[in-house]
GUPALUM-209722 format. One record per residue: residue in one letter; y, x, z negated of N, C-alpha, C in turn; residue number from 1. Coordinates in Angstrom, 2 decimals, always signed. Layout:
% GUPALUM-209722
A; Y; X; Z; Y; X; Z; Y; X; Z; NUM
...
***
This chain:
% GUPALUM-209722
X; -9.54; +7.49; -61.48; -9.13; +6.12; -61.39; -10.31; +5.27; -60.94; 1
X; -10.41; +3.98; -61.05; -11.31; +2.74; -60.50; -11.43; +3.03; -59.15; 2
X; -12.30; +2.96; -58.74; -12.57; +2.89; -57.37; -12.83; +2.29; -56.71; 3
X; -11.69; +0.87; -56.30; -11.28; -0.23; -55.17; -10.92; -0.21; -54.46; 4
X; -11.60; -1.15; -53.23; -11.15; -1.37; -52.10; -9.65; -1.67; -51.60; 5
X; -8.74; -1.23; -51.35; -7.25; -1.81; -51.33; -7.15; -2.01; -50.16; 6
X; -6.80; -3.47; -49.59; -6.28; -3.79; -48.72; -5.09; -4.36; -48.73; 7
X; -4.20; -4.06; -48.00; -3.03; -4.83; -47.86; -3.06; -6.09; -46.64; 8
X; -2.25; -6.84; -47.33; -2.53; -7.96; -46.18; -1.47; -8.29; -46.65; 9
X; -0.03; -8.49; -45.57; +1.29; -9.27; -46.23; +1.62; -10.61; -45.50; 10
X; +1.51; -11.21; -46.05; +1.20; -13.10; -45.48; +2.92; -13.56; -45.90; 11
X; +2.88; -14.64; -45.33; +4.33; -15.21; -45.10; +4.82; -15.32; -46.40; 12
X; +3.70; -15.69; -47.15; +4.18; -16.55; -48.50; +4.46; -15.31; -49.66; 13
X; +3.73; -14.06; -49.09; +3.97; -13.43; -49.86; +5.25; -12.58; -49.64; 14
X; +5.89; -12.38; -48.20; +6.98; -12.18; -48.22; +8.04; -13.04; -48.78; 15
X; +7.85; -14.22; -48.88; +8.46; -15.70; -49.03; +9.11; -15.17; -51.04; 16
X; +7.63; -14.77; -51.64; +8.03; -14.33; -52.83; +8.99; -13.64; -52.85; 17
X; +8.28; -12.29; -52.34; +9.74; -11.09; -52.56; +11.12; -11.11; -51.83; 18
X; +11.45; -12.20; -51.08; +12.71; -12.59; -50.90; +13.07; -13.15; -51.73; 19
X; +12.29; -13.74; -52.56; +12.77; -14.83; -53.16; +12.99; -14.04; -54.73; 20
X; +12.39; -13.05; -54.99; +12.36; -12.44; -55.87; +13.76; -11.50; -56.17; 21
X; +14.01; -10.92; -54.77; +15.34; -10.15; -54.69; +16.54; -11.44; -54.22; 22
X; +16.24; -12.07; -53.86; +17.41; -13.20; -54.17; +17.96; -13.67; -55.41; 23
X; +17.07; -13.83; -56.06; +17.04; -14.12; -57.41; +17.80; -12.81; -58.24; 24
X; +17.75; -11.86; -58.21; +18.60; -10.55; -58.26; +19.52; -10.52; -57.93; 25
X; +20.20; -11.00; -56.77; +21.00; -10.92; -56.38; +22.27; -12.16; -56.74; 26
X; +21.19; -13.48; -56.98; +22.14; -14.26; -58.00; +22.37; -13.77; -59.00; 27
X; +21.89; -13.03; -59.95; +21.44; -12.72; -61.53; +23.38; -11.96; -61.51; 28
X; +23.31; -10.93; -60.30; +24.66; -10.33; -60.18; +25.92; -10.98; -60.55; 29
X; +25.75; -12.02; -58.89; +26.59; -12.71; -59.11; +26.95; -13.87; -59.98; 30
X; +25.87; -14.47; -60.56; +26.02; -15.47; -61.98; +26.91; -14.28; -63.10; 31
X; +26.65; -13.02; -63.00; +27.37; -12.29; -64.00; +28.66; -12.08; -64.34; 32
X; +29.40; -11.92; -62.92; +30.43; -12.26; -62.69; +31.51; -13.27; -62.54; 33
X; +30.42; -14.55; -61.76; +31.26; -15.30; -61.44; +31.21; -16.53; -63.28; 34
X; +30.52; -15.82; -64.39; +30.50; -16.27; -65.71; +31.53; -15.51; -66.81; 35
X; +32.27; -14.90; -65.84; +32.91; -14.23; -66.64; +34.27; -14.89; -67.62; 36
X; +34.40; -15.89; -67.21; +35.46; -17.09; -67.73; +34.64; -17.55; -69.04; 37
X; +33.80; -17.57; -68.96; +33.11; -18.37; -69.73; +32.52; -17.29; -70.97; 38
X; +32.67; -15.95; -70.98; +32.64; -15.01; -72.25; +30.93; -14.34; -71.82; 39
X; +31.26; -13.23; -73.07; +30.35; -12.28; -72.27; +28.87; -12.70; -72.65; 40
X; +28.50; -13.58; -73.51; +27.26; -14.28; -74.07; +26.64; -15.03; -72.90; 41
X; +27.33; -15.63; -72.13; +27.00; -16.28; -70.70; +26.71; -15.88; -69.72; 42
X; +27.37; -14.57; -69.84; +27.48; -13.94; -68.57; +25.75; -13.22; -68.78; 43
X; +25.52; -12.21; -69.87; +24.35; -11.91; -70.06; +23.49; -12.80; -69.92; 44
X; +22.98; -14.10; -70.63; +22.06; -15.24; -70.87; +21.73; -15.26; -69.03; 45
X; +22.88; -15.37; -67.97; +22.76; -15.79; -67.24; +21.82; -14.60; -66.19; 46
X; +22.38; -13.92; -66.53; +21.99; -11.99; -65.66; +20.64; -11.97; -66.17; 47
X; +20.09; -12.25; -67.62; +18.55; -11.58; -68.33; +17.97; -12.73; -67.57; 48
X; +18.42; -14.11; -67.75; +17.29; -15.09; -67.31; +17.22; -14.88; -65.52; 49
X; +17.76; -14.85; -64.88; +17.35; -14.80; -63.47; +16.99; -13.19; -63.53; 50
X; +16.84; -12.00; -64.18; +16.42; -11.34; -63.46; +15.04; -11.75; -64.26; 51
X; +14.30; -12.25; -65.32; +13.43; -12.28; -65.58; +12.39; -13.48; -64.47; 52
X; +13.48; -14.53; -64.07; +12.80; -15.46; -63.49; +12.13; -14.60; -62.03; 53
X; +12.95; -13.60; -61.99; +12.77; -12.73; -60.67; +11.46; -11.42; -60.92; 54
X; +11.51; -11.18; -61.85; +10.27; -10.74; -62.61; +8.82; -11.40; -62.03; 55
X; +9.09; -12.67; -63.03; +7.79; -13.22; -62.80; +8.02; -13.71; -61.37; 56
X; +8.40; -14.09; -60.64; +8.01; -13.99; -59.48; +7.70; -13.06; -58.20; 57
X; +7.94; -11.75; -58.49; +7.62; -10.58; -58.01; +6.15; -10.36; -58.49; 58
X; +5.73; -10.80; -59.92; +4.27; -10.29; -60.40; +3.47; -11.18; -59.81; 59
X; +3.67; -12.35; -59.10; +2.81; -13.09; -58.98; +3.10; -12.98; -57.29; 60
X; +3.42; -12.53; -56.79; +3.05; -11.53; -55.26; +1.92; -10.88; -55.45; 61
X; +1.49; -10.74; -53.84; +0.42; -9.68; -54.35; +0.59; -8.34; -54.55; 62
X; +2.24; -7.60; -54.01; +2.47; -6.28; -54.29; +2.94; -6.25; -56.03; 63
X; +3.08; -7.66; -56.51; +3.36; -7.46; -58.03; +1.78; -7.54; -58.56; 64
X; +1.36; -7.46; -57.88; -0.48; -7.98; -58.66; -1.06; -6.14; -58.48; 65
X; -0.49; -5.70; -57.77; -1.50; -4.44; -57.28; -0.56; -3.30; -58.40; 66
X; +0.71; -4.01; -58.48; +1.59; -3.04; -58.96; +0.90; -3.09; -60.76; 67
X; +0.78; -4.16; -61.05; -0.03; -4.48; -62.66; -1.64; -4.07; -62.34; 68
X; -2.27; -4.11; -61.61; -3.39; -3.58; -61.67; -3.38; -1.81; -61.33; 69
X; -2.50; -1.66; -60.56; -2.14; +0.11; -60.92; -2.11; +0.60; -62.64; 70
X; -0.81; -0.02; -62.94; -0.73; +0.38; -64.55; -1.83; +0.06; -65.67; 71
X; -2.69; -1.02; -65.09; -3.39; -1.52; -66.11; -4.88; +0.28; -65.79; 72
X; -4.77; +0.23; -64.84; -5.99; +1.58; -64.29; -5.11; +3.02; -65.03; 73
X; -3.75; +3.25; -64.75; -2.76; +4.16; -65.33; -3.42; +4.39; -67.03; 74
X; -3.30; +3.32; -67.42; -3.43; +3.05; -69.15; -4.43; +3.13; -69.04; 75
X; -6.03; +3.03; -68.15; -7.05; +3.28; -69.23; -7.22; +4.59; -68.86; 76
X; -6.75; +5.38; -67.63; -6.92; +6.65; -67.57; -6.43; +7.83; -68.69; 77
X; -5.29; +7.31; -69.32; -4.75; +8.02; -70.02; -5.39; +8.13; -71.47; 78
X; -6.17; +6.40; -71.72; -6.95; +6.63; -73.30; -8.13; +7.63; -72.79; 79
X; -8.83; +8.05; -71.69; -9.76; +8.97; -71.52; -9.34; +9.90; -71.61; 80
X; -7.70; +10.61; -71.40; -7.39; +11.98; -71.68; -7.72; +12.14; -73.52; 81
X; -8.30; +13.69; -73.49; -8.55; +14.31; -75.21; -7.31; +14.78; -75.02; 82
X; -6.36; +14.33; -76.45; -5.26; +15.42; -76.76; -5.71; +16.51; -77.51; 83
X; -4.90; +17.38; -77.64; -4.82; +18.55; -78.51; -4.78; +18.18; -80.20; 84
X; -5.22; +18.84; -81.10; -5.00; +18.55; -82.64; -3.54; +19.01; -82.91; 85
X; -2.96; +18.69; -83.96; -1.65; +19.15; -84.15; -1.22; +20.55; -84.78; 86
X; -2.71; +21.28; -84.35; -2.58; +22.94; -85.10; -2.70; +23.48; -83.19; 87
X; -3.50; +22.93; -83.04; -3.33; +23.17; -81.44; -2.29; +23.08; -80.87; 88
X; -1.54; +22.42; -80.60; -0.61; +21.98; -80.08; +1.03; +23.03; -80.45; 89
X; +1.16; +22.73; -82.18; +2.12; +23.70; -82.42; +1.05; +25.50; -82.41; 90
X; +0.62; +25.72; -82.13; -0.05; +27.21; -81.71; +0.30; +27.53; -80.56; 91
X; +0.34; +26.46; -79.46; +0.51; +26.19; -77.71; +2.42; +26.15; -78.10; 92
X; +2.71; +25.89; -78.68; +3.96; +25.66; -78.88; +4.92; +26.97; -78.91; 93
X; +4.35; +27.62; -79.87; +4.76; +29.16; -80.78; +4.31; +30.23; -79.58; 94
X; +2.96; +29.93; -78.96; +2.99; +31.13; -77.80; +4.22; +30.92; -76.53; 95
X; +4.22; +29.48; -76.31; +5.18; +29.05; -74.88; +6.74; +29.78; -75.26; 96
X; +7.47; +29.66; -76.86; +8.29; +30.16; -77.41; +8.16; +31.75; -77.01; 97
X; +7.23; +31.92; -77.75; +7.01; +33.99; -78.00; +7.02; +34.48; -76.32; 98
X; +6.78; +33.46; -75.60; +6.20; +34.19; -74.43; +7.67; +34.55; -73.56; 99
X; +8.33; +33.04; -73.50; +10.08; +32.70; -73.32; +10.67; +34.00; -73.73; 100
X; +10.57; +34.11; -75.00; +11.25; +34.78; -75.50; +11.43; +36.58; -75.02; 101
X; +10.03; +37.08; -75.24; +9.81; +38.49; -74.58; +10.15; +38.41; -72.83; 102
X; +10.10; +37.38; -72.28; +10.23; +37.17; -70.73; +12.02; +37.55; -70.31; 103
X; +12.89; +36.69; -71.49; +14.29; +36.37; -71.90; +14.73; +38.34; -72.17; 104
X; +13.85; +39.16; -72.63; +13.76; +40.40; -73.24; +13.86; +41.43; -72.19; 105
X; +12.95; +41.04; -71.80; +12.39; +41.82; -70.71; +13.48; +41.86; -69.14; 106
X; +14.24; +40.60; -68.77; +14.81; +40.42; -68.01; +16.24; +41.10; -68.03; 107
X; +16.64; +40.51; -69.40; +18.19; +41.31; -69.97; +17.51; +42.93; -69.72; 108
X; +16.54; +43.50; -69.93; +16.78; +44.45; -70.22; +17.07; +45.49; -68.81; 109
X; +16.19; +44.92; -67.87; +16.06; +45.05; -66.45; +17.51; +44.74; -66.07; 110
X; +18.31; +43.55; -66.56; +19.14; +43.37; -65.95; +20.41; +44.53; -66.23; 111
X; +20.63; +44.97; -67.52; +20.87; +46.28; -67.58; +21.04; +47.60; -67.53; 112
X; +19.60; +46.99; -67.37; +18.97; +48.76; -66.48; +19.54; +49.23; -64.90; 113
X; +19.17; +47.58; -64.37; +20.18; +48.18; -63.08; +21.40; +47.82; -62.93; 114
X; +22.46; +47.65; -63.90; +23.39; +47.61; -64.11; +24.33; +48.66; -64.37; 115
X; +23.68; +49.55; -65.31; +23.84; +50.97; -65.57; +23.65; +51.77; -64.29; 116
X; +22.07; +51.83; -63.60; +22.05; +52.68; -62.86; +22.98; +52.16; -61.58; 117
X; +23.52; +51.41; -60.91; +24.01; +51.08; -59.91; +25.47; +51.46; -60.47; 118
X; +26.05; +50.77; -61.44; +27.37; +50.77; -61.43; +28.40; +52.07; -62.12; 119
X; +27.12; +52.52; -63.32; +27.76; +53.89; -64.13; +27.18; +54.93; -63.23; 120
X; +25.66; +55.01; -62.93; +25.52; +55.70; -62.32; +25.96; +56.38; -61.04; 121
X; +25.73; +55.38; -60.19; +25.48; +55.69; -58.69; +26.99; +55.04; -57.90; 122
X; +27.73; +54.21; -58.70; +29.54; +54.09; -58.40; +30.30; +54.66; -59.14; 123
X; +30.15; +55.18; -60.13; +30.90; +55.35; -61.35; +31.90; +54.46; -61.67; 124
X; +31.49; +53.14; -61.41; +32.09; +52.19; -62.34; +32.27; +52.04; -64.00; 125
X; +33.37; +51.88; -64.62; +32.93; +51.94; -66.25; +33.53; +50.61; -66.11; 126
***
C-alpha cells in the first residue's frame, strides 16, 4: 500500500457531519414509513434520496475522505496483482478437485475401517 502519514484528528465539525450523516438515515427510515399513504414510489424516492444525501455527507467528513482514499489505494493494489492465465487457473482448479476428491476417499475409507474394526470386530455389532 502507499505509504502515508495517517493522522486522525476528530474536530467538532467533523463530528457535526457524522451526526448529521446518521440522522439523515435515520429520517430516510422514517420518511419510509411515515410515506406510506402516499404509495410505494414515495416511500422509496424518499428512503434513496436521504440516504444518498447522507452519503455525500459522510464522504465529505474526514473519516469519509480516508475511507475513499483507502479504496482508491485498495484498487491500485489490486491492478499490481498478476493473475493466473486461464490454462493456469483451470489446471489449479482440476488439482484442488482431484486432491478433494482422493482426501473425500481416503477419509470414507478410514472411516470404515474403524468402523468395522471397532464395531464387527472388537463388539460384535452387525
Amino acid at each position: 500500500m502507499a505509504t502515508s502519514q495517517v493522522e486522525t484528528v476528530s474536530t467538532t465539525a467533523d463530528k457535526a457531519k457524522l451526526a448529521l450523516a446518521a440522522a439523515l438515515v435515520l429520517a430516510g427510515l422514517v420518511a419510509y414509513y411515515a410515506l406510506g399513504k402516499q404509495g410505494p414510489l414515495f416511500q422509496w424516492l424518499g428512503l434513496l434520496a436521504l440516504l444518498a444525501l447522507a452519503v455525500v455527507v459522510f464522504l465529505l467528513s474526514e473519516t469519509g475522505k480516508s475511507l475513499t482514499a483507502f479504496g482508491q489505494d485498495a484498487v491500485r493494489e489490486v491492478k499490481k496483482v498478476v493473475w493466473p492465465a486461464r490454462k493456469e487457473a483451470i489446471q489449479m482448479t482440476v488439482y484442488v478437485f482431484g486432491f478433494v476428491l482422493i482426501m473425500a476417499l481416503f477419509l470414507w475409507l478410514t472411516d470404515k475401517t474403524l468402523e468395522w474394526f471397532f464395531y464387527d470386530l472388537i463388539l460384535g455389532w452387525k
